[in-house]
C-alpha positions in Angstrom: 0.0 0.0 0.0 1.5 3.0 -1.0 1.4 6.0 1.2 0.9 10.2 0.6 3.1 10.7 3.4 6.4 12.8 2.2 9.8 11.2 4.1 12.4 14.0 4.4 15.5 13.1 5.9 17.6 15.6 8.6 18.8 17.4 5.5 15.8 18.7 4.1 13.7 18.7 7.0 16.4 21.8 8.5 17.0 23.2 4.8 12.6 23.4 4.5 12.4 24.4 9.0 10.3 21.4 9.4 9.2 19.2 12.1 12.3 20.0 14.8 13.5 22.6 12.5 10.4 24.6 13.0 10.8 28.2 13.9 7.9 29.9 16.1 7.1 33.6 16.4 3.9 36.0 17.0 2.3 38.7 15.9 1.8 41.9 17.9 -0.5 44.4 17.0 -1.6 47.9 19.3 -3.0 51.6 18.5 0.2 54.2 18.9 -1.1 57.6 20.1 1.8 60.1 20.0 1.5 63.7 21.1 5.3 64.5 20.2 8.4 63.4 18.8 10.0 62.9 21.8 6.9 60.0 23.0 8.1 58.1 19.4 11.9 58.3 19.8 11.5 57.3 23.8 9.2 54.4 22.9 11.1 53.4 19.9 14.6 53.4 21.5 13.2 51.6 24.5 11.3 49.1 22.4 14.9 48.8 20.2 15.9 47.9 23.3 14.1 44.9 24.4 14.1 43.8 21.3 18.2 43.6 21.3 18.3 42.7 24.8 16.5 38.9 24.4 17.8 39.1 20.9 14.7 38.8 19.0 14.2 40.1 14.6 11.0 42.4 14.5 9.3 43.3 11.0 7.1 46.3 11.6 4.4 47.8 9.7 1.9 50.4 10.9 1.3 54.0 10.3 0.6 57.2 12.2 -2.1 55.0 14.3 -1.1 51.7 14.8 1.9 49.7 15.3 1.9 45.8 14.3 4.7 43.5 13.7 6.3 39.8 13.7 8.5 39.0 16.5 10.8 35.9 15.9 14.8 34.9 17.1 17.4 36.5 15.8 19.0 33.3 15.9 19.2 31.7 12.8 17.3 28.0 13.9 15.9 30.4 17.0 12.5 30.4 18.5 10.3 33.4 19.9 9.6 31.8 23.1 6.6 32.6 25.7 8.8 34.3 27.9 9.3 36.4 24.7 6.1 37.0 24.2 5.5 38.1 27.9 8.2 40.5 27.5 7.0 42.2 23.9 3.0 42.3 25.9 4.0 43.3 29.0 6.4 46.4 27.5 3.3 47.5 25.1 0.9 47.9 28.0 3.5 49.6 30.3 3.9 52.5 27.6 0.9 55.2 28.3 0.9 55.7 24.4 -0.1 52.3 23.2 -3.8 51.0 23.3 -5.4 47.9 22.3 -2.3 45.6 23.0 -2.8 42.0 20.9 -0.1 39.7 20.8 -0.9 36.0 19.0 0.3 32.8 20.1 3.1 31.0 19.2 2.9 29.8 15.4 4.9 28.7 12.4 7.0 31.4 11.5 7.2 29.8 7.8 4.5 28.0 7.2 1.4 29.8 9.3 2.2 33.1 9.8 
């Protein structure tokens, strides 16, 4: 009986970031109400920050309104962990110019994001 099932060895399960290979990151997404330049460069270097500190890769997108991104490892077979997660939530609703904090669970970075 012949099976669908697709066999990939180490090789091309690591080349493709399958199965053990997998890399996880979120999505964050929040309103940004600034007043001033000086609440954006503050919340921006200290966001910078964080981000360097647990060495994580952020692509941003947003406008004048909202800010939204991808957090994932800067490592190159890294994971976004929960604790990273926690960290990226937790520094969002500690700023007094960010609203409507969401931050996703865990997923795929490659094949479900």
């Amino acid at each position: 009986i012949m099976s669908n099932t697709i066999v990939r060895n180490r090789r091309q399960r690591k080349k493709l970031y399958l199965e053990e290979f997998a890399i996880l990151g979120f999505e964050f997404s929040c309103k940004i109400n600034l007043d001033s330049d000086e609440q954006y460069e503050s919340f921006f270097d200290s966001f910078a920050d964080l981000i360097d500190q647990r060495n994580l890769f952020v692509g941003i997108d947003g406008d004048d309104s909202t800010f939204e991104g991808f957090v994932s490892s800067g490592d190159r077979y890294g994971s976004a962990t929960e604790g990273d997660r926690k960290a990226i939530e937790d520094a969002l609703n500690a700023q007094d110019i960010i609203s409507d904090v969401n931050v996703g669970k865990l997923v795929d970075a490659f094949y479900e994001a």
